[in-house]
C-alpha positions in Angstrom: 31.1 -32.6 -2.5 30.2 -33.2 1.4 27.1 -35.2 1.7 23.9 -33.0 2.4 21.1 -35.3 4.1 17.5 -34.2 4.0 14.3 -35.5 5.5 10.9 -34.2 4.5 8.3 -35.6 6.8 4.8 -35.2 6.7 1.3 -37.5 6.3 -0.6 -38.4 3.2 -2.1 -36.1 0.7 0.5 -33.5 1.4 2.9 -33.7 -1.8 5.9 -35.3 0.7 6.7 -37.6 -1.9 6.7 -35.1 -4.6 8.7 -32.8 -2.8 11.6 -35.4 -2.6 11.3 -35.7 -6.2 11.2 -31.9 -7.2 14.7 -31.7 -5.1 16.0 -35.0 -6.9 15.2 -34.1 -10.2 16.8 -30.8 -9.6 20.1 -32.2 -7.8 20.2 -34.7 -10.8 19.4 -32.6 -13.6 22.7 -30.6 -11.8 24.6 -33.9 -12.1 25.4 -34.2 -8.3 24.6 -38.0 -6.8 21.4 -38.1 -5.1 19.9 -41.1 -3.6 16.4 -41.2 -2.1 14.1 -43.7 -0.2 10.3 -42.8 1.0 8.1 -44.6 4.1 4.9 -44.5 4.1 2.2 -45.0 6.5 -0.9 -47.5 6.6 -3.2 -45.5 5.3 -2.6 -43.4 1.7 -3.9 -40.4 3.1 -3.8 -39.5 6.3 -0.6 -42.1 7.3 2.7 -40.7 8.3 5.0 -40.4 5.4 9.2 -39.8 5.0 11.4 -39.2 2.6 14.9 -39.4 3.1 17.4 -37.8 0.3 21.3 -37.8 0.2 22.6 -35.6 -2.1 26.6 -35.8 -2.9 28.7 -38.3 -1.6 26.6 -41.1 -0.3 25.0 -44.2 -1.6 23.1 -45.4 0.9 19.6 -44.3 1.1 19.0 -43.6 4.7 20.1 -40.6 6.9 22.1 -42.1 9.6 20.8 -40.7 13.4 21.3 -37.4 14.4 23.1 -36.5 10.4 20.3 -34.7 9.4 21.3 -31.3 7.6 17.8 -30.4 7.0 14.6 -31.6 7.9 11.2 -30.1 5.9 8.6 -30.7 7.9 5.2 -30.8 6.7 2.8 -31.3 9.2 3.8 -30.0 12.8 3.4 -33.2 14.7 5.0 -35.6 12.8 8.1 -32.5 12.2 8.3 -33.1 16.4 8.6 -37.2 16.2 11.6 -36.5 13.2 13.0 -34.3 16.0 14.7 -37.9 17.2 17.3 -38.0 14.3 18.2 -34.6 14.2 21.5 -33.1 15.4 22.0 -30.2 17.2 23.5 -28.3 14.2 19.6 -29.3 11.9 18.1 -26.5 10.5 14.3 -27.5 10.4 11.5 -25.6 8.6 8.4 -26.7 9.6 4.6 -26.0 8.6 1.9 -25.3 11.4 -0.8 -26.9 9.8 -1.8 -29.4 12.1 -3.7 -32.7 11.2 -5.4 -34.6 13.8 -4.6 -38.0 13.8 -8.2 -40.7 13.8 -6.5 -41.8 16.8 -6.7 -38.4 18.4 -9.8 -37.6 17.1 -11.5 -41.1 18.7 -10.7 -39.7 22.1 -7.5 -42.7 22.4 -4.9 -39.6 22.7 -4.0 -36.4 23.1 -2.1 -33.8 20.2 0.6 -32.5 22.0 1.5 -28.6 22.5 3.8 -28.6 19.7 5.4 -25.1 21.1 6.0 -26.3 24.3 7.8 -29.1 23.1 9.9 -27.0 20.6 10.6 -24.4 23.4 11.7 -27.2 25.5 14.3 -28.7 22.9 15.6 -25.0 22.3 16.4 -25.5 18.4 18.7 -23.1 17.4 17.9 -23.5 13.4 14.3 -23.8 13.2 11.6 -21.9 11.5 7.8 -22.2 11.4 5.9 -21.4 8.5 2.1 -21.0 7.6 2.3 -22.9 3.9 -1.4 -23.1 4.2 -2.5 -19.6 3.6 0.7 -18.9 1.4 -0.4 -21.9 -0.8 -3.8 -20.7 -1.0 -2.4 -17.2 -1.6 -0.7 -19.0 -4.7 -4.0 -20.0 -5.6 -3.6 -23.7 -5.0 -3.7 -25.4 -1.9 -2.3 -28.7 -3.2 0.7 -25.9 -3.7 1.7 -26.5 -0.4 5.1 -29.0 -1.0 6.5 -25.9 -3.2 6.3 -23.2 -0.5 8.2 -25.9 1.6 10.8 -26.1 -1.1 10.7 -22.7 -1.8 12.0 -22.2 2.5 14.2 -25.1 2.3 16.2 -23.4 -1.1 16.6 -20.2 1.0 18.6 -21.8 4.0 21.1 -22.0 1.0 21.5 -25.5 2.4 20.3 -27.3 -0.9 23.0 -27.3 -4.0 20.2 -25.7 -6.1 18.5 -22.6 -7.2 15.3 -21.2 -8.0 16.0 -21.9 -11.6 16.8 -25.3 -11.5 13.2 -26.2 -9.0 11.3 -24.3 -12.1 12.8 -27.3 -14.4 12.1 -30.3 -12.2 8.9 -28.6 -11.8 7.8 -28.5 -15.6 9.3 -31.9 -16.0 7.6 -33.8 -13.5 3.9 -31.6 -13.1 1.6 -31.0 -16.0 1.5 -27.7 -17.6 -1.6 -26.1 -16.2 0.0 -26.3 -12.6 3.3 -24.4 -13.1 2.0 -21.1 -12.9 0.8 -21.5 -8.9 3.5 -24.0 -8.0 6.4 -21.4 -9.2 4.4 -18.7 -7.3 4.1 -20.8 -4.4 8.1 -22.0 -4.9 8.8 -17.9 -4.5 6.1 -16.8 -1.5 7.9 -19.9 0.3 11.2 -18.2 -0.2 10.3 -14.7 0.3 8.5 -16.1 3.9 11.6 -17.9 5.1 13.9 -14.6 4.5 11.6 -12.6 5.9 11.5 -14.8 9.3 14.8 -15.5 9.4 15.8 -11.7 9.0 13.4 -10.8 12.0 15.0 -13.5 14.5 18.5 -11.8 13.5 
């Protein structure tokens, strides 16, 4: 199969390294190559993280500039910064939380008007999703990496189902968790359909 590169960018605490592994474990389990490398920030929580995954034929680990097929943002400034090695064909789903970084917060600089900046680049494939409140609709906010998977399975860009994000799901995450992270997994894709109808 063609290769199908995907970033997932996002800061600590937000399950961005989890995510990657969900979709992995899922391409894996479906025996398609998948290779996968993860950056992370200074700080654990709070630093800018990125994970990188290329699923069929490849075997390096990085996406090469401007070859990203899909990029999962997490957090909405550090979605705009990934923005740099996307192509004009990317399909981007991004979360509107937005974290303030210390540096911000200390007065040093200045968040920028994501929207602006988004109207300016004039994305064709790009979708902005509240996984906040669907997460805490799934009665977990910690839920919020499955609603982002849940979006990225319904651009029908991943070589994986529903089904197969359940299993890596009760492989990798304890029991008591699977009941909000599968509900999660669905209001993520239910959200992106309904958006994506609407721009249609």
């Amino acid at each position: 199969m063609n290769t199908i590169n995907v970033t997932i960018v996002g800061v600590g605490g937000q399950g961005v390294v989890s995510a990657g592994m969900i979709i992995g474990t899922a391409t894996t389990k479906r025996n398609i190559n998948t290779v996968m490398s993860e950056i992370h920030g200074m700080a654990q929580r709070g630093g800018i993280v990125s994970v990188d995954l290329r699923i069929g034929n490849a075997y390096g680990p990085i996406v090469p500039q401007g070859k990203i097929d899909l990029l999962i943002g997490f957090e909405a400034l550090e979605t705009i910064r990934a923005l740099g090695k996307a192509g004009k064909n990317t399909t981007v789903i991004m979360n509107t939380e937005k974290i303030i970084p210390i540096t911000v917060s200390f007065g040093e600089g200045k968040y920028p008007d994501v929207e602006s900046v988004i109207k300016d680049l004039a994305i064709k494939n790009f979708i902005g999703i509240d996984a906040v409140s669907l997460a805490k609709e799934a009665g977990n906010y910690q839920s919020i990496n499955m609603v982002m998977i849940g979006a990225a399975i319904a651009t029908n860009i991943l070589p994986v189902d529903e089904e197969d994000i359940e299993n890596a799901i009760k492989s990798i995450f304890p029991a008591f968790t699977w009941e909000s992270n599968m509900k999660a997994l669905r209001l993520g894709m239910d959200q992106y359909r309904i958006i994506r109808e609407a721009y249609r």
